[in-house]
N, C-alpha and C positions, 0 to 999 in steps of 0.2 A: 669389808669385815664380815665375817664368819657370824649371823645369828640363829640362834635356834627359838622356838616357841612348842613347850610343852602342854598339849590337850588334854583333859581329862571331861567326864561329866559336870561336875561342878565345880573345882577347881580348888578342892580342898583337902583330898587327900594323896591322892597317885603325883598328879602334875606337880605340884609346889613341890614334894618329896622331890620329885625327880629333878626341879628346877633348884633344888638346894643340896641336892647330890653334884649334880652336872657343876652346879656355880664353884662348890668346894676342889673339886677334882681338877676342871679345867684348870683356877689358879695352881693348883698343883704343879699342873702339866705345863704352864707356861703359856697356855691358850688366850688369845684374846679375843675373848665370843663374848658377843651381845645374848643376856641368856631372860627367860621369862617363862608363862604359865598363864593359862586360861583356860576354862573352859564350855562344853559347847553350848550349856547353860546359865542362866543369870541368876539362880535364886539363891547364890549367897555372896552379890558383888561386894566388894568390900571386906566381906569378913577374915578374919584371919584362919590358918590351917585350920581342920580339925586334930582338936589336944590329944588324942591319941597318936597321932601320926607327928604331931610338933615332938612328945615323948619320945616315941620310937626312934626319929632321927637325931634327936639331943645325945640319946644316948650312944649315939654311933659320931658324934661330931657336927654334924649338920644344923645349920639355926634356919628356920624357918621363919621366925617372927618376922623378919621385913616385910612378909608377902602377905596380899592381898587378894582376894578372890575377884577375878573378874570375867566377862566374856568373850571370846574373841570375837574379834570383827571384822569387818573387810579389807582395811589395811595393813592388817596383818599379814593379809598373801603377800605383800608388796613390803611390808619392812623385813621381814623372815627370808631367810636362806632358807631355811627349815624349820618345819611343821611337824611335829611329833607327835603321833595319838598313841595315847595306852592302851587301847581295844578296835578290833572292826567297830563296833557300832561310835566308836567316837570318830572313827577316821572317816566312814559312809554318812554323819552331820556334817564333818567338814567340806569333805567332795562335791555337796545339798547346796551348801552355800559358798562353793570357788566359784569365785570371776575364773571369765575363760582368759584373763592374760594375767591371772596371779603369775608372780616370779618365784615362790618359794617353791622346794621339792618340800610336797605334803606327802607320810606315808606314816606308819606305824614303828616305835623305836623297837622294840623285839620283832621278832617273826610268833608269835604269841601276842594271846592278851593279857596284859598286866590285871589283876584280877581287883572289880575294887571291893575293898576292903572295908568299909562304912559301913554293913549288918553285921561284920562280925566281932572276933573278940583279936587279942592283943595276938595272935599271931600270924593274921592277917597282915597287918600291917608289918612286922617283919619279914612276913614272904614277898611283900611289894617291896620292901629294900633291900633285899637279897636279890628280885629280879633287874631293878634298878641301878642297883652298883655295875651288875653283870653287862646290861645293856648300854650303860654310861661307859666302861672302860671300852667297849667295843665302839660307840661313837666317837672316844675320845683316837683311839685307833684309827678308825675311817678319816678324821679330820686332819691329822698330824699326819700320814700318807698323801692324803688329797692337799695339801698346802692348805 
């Protein structure tokens, strides 16, 4: 089975967004993916998104509230098909910490970095869900091609 695991910094705004875009969409689409979010940081395990970004995606259909912040970790290479970062500097933490026989293709979901959105104000956060939807329909593409 098809899963993916969404990176971000701390795992509270870009990832879960994307992990609650991707989960909507997929059903959509008829996909059956294992889907999740972590990031490369711990210091807000547990917590739930940040309320701007829970906002932002409400208002477009998206519910975030299941998710939980957490970090990834080594098993992750190994339950993951795919590893998504939102930025180089989250994808060069992950690459820090690959085992050399991880089995997941780790890379970045845009060709860009998703920009995070946490110092600024509300339109931040819908320009990471406008890159999000963007880069979500194109994986959802890759996936439904690739079997």
């Amino acid at each position: 089975m098809t899963s993916v695991l969404f990176v971000c910094l701390g795992n509270i705004c870009r990832s879960p967004a994307a992990e609650g875009v991707f989960r909507k969409r997929a059903a959509e689409a008829g996909l059956d993916v294992a889907i999740d979010s972590a990031g490369t940081g711990g210091w807000h395990e547990g917590a739930l998104p940040d309320p701007r970004m829970m906002k932002a995606a409400a208002a477009r259909g998206y519910d975030l509230s299941p998710i939980r912040a957490r970090k990834i970790d080594d098993g992750d290479g190994y339950t993951f098909s795919h590893i998504l970062a939102m930025d180089a500097s989250n994808l060069a933490d992950i690459e820090d910490r690959r085992l050399p026989d991880w089995t997941a293709d780790v890379r970045m979901l845009l060709d860009r970095d998703v920009p995070d959105p946490y110092y600024g104000g509300d339109q931040g956060f819908e320009e990471v869900l406008d890159l999000l939807e963007d880069g979500i329909d194109a994986l959802i593409a890759e996936l439904k091609q690739n079997g």
